[in-house]
C-alpha positions as CSV (number, residue, x, y, z in Angstrom):
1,X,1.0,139.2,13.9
2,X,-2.1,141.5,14.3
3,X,-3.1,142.1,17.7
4,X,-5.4,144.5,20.1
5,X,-3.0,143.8,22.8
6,X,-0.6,146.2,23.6
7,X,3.1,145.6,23.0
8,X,5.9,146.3,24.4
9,X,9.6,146.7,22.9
10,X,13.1,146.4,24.6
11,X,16.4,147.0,23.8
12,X,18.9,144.2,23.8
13,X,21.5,145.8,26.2
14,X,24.5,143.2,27.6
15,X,22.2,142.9,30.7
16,X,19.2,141.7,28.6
17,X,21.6,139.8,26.7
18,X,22.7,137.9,28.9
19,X,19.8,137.2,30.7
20,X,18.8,135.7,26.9
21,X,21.8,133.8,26.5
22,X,21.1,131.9,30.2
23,X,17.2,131.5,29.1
24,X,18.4,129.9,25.4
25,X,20.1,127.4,27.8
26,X,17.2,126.5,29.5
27,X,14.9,126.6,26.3
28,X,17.3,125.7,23.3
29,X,15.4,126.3,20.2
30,X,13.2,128.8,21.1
31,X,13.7,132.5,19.6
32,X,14.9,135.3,21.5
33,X,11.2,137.0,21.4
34,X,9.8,133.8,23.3
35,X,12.5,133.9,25.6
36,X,11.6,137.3,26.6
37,X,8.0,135.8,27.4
38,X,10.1,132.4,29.3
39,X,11.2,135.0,31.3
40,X,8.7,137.4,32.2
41,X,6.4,134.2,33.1
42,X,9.5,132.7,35.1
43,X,10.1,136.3,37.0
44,X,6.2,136.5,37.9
45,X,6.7,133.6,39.2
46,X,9.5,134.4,41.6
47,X,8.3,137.7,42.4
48,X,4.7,135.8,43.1
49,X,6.4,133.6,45.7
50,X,8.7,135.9,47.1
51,X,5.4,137.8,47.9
52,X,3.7,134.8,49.6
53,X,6.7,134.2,51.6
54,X,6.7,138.1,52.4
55,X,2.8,138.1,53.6
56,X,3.3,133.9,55.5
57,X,6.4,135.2,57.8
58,X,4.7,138.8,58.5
59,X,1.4,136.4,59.2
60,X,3.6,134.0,61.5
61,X,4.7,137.3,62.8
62,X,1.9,138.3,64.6
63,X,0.5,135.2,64.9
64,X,3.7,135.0,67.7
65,X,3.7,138.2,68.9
66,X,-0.5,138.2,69.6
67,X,-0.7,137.1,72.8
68,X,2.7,137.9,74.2
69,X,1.5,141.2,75.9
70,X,-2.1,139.8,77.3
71,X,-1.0,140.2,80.8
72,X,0.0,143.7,80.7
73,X,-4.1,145.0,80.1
74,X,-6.7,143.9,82.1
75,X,-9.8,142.4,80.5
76,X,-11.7,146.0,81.0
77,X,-9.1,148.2,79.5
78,X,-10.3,148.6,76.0
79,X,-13.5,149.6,77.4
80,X,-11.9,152.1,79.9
81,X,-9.9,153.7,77.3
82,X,-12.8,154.2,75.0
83,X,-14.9,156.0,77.9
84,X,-12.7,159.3,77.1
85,X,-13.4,159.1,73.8
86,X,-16.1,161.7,72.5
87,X,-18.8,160.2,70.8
């Protein structure tokens, strides 16, 4: 089918194969070229959320560790430190 789209081509080692064979399961019927697409759609996916869960427990992180130091810096400390500082 024409397209402006680039495309893409991939050899079907027993790797790919069998992540094929496991995706025909899941979507009997379909050919092995719309698999491919099944599974690139289901991997962004994944690797989407994985990402989200990456950035929320880095988040919850600091969101635990913000305050745990407050009483080691008095309130004017920022404002001593930057007195050094050439402007």
């Amino acid at each position: 089918m024409p397209t402006t789209r680039p495309r893409h081509q991939i050899t079907e080692t027993p790797a790919v194969a069998r992540a094929l064979d496991l995706a025909a399961q899941r979507w009997p019927g379909e050919s092995r070229g719309q698999l491919l697409v099944h599974l690139v759609h289901e991997g962004s996916k994944v690797l989407g959320e994985e990402m989200n869960d990456g950035a929320a427990r880095r988040a919850r992180a600091v969101e635990l560790t913000s305050a745990k130091y407050v009483d080691l810096f008095d309130e004017d400390y920022l404002q001593d430190l930057r007195k050094d500082w050439a402007e």
